[in-house]
MIDREN-128115 format. One line per 2 residues: their letters; for each residue z, y, x of N, C-alpha, C, O, CB. Coordinates in pm, whole numbers, m for minus. Glycine has a CB too. Example, Ala and Ser with C-alpha at 12.3 -4.5 7.8 and 13.67 -1.06 7.14 Angstrom:
2
AS> 780,m569,1319,780,m450,1230,780,m330,1320,846,m332,1424,905,m447,1131 ~ 708,m225,1285,714,m106,1367,787,3,1290,804,114,1341,572,m60,1408;
REM end
This chain:
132
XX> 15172,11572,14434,15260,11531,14327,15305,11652,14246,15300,11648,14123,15380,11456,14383 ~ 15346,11752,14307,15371,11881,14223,15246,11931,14159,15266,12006,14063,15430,11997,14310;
XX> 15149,11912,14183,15006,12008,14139,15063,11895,13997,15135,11948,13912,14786,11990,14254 ~ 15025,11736,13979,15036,11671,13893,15167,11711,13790,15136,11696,13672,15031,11553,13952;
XX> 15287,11751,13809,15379,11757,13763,15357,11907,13676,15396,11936,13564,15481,11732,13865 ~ 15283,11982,13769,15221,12147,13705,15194,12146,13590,15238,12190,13484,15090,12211,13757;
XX> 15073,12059,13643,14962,11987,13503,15055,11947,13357,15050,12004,13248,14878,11798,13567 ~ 15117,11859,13387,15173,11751,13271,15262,11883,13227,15245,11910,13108,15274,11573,13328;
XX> 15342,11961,13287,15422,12047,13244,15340,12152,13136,15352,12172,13015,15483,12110,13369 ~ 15270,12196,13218,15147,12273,13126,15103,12227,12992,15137,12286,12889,15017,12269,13198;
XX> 15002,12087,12994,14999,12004,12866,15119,12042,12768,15104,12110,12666,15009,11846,12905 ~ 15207,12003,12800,15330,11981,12718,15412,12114,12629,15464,12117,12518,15430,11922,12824;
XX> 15394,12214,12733,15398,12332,12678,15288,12423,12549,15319,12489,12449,15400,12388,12795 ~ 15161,12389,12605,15043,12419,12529,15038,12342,12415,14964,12376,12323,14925,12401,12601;
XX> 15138,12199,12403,15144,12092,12286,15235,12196,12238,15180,12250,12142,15200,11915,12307 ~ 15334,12241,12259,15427,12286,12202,15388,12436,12152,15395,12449,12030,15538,12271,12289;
XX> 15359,12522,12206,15278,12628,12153,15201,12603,12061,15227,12673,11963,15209,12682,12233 ~ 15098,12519,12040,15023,12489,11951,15089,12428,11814,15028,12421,11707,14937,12411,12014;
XX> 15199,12392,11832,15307,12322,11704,15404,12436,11609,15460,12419,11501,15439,12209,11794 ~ 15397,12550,11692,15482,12646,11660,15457,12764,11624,15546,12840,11584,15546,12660,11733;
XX> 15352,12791,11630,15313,12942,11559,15296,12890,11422,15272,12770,11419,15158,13031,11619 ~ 15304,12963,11278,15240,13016,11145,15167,13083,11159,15049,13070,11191,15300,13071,11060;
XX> 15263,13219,11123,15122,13315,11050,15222,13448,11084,15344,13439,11086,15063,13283,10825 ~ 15141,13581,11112,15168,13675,11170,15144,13798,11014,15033,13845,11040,15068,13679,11318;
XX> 15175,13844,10923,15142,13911,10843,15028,13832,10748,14926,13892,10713,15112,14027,10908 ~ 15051,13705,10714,14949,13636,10650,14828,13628,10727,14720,13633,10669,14922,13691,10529;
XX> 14836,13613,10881,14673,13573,10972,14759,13420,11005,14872,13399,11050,14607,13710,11169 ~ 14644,13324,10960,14690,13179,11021,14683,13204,11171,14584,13228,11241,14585,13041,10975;
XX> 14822,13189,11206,14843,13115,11390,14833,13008,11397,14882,12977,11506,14973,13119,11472 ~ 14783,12888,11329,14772,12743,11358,14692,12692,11437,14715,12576,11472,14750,12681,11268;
XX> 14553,12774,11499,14443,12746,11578,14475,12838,11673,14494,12957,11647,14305,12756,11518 ~ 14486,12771,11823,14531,12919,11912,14545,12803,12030,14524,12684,12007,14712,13042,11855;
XX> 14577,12844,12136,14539,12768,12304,14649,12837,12391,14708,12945,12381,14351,12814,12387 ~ 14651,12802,12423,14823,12848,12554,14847,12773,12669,14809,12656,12680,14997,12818,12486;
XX> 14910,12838,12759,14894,12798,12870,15090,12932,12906,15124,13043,12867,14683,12833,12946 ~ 15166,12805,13012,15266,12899,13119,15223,12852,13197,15177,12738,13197,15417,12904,13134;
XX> 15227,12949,13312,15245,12919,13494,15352,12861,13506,15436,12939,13460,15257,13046,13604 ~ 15410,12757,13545,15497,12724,13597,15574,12772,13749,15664,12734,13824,15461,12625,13583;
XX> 15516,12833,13743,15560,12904,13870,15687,13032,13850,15665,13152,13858,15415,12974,13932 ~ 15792,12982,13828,15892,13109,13782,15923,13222,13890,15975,13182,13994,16043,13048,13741;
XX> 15902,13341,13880,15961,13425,13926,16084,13534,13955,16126,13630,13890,15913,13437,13913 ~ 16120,13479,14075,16268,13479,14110,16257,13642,14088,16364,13694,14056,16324,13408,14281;
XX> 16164,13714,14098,16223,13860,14184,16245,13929,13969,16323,14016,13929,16028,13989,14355 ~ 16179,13875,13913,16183,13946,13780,16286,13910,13752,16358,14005,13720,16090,13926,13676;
XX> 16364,13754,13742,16501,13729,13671,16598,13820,13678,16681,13821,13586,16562,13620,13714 ~ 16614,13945,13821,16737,14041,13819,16710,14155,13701,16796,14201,13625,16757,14120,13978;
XX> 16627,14175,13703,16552,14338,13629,16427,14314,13512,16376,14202,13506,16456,14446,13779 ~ 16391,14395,13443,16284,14385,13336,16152,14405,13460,16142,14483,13554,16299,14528,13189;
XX> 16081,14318,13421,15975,14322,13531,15865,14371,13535,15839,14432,13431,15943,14228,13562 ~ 15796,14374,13599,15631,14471,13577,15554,14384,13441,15536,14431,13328,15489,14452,13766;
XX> 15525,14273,13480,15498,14229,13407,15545,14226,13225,15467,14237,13130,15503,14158,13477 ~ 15667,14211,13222,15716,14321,13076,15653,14419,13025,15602,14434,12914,15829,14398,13090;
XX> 15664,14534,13184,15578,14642,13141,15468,14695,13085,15437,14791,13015,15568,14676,13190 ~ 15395,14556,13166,15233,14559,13127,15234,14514,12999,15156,14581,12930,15129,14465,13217;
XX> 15301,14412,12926,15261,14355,12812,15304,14460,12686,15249,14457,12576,15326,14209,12805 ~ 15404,14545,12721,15474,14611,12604,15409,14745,12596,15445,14823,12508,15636,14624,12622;
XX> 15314,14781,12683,15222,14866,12724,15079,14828,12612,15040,14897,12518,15201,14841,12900 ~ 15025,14707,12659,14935,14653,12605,14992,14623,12439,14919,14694,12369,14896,14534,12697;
XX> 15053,14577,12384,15118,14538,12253,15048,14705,12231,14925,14711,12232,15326,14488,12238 ~ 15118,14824,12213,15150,14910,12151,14990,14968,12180,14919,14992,12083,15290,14980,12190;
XX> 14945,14986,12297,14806,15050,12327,14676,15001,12285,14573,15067,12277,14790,15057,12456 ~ 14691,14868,12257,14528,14767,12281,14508,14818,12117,14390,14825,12082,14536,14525,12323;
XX> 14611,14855,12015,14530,14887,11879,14461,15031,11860,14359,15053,11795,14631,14874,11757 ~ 14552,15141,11944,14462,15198,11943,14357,15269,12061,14311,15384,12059,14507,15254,11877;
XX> 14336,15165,12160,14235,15187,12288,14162,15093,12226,14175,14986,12285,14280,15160,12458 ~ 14069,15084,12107,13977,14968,12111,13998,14856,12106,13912,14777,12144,13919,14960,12190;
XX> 14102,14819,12063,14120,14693,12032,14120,14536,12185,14156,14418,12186,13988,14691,11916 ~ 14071,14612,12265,14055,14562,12402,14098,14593,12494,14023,14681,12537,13973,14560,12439;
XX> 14193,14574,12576,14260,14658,12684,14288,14468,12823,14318,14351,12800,14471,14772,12584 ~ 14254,14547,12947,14267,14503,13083,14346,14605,13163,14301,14719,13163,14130,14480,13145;
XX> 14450,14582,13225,14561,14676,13267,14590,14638,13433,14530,14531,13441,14708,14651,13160 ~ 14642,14661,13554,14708,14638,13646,14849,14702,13684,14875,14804,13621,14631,14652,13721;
XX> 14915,14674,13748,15022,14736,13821,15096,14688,13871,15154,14596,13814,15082,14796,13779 ~ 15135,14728,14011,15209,14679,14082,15194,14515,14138,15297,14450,14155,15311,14710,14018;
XX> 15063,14457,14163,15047,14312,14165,15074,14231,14026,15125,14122,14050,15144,14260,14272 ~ 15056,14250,13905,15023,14225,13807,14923,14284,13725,14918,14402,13692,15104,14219,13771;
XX> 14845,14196,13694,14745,14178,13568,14754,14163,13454,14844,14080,13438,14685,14101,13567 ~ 14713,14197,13354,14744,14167,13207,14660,14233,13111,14634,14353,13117,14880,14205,13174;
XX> 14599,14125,12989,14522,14195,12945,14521,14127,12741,14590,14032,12702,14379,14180,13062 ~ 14455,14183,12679,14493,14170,12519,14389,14235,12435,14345,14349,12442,14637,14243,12481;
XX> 14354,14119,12335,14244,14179,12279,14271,14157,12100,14321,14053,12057,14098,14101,12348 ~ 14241,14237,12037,14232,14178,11867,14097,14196,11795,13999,14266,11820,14342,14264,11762;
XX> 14125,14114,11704,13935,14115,11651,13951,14259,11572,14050,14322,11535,13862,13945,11506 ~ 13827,14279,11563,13818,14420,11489,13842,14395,11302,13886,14481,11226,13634,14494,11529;
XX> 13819,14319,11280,13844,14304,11163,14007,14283,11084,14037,14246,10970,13762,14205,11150 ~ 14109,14335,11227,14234,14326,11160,14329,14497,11197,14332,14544,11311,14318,14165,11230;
XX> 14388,14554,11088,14450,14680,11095,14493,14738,11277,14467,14672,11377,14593,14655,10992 ~ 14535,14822,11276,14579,14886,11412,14696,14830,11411,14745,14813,11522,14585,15046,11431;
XX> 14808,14768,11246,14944,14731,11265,14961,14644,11243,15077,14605,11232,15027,14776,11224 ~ 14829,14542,11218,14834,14388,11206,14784,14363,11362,14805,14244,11388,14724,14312,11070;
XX> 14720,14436,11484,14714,14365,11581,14799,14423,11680,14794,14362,11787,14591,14344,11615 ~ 14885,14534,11676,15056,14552,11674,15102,14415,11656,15107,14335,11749,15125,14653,11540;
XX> 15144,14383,11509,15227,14281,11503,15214,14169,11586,15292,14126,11671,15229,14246,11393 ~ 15070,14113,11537,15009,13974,11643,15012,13999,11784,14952,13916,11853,14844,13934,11621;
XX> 15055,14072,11829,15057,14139,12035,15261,14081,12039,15327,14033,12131,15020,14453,12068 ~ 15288,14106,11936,15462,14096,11932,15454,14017,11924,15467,13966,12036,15564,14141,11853;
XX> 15431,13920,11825,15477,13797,11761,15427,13701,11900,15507,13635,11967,15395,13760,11588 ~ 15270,13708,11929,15214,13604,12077,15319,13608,12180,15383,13505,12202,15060,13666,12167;
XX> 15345,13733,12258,15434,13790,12348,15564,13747,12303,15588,13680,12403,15421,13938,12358 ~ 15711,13726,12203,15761,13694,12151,15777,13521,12174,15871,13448,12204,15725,13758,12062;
XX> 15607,13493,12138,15662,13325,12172,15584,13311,12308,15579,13190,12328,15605,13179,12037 ~ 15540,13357,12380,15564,13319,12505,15701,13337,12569,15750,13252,12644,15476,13379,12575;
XX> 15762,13453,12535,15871,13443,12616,15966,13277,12562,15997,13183,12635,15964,13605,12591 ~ 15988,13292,12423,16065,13198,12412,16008,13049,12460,16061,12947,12417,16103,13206,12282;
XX> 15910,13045,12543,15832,12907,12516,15840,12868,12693,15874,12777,12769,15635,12928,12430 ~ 15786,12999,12693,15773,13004,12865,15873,13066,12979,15871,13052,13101,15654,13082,12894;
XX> 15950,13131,12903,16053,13170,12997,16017,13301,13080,15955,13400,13042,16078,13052,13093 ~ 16080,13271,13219,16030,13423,13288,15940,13313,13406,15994,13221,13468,16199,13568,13375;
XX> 15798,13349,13415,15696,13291,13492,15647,13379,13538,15701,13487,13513,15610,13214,13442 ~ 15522,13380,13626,15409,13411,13690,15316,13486,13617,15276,13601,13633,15354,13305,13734;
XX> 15279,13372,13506,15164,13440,13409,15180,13335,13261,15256,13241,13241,14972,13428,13498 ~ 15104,13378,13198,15153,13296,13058,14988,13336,13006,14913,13404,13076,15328,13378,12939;
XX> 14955,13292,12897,14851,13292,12809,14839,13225,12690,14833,13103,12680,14765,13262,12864 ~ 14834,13326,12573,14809,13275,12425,14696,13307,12338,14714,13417,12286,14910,13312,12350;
XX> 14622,13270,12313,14499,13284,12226,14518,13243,12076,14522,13124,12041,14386,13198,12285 ~ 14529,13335,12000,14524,13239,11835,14408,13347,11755,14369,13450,11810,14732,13235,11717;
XX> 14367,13310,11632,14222,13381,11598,14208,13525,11569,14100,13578,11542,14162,13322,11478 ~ 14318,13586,11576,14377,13722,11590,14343,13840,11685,14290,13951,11679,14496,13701,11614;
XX> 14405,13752,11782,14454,13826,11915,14497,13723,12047,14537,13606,12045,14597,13920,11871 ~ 14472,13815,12163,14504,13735,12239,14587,13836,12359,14580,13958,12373,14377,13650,12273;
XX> 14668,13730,12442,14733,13799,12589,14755,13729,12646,14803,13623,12606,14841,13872,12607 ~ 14731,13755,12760,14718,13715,12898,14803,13797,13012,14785,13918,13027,14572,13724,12928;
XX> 14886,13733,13082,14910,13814,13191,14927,13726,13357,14994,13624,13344,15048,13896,13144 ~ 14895,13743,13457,14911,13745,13560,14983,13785,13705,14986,13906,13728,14858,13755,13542;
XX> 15024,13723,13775,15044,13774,13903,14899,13785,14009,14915,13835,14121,15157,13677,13962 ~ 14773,13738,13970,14686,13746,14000,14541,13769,13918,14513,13722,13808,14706,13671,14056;
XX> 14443,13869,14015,14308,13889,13867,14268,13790,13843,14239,13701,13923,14166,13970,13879 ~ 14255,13789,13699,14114,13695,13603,14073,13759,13533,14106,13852,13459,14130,13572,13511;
XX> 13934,13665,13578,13807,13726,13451,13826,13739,13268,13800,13659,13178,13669,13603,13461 ~ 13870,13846,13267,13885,13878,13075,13769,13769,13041,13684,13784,13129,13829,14088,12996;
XX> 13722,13647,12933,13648,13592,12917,13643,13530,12781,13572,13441,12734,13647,13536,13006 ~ 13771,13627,12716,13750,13521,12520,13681,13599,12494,13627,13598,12383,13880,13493,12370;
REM end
């Protein structure tokens, strides 16, 4: 019954992600895929968490490491990519703005994931295969 309740929770969120982005410096966010873990994590709610770390790491680094960056630390995963065809401070911005509405969407979780035609991030309490 909880796996089911995961699910429907998930749907509903990814409905809602998908309703709420625009546009990041004039790049349409209207086409884009999302996903929260529902799985909240108690130990991050006291302190800024690894996971923070990794993403605000990735935001600022993935424009200029290639546009592609896969990261670990501390039992978190996280990873962020932008197409090459957008500035070093337009896929800056789009790393903020994704990250930005996951938090507000998803809260403090496990792992979260947003894809829109930009850029993308991903993060984890466990590895996955980089695969957009």
């Amino acid at each position: 019954m909880n796996s089911l309740k995961s699910l429907i929770a998930a749907m509903i969120i990814a409905v809602v992600i998908s309703c709420s982005l625009g546009t990041v410096k004039g790049k349409d966010l209207t086409h884009q895929v999302g996903y929260c873990n529902t799985k909240i994590n108690a130990k991050e709610s006291k302190e800024e968490g690894d996971s923070s770390r990794l993403i605000n790491w990735l935001i600022y680094q993935t424009p200029v490491l290639d546009y592609r960056q896969h990261v670990s630390y501390n039992g978190y995963y996280a990873a962020a990519e932008c197409t090459v065809n957008i500035s070093p401070d337009d896929c800056t911005g789009c790393l903020e703005n994704i990250s930005n509405q996951i938090s507000a969407l998803c809260g403090l979780t496990d792992g979260a994931q947003l894809n829109v035609p930009a850029c993308h991030l991903r993060f984890e309490h466990y590895q996955f295969p980089v695969d957009w």
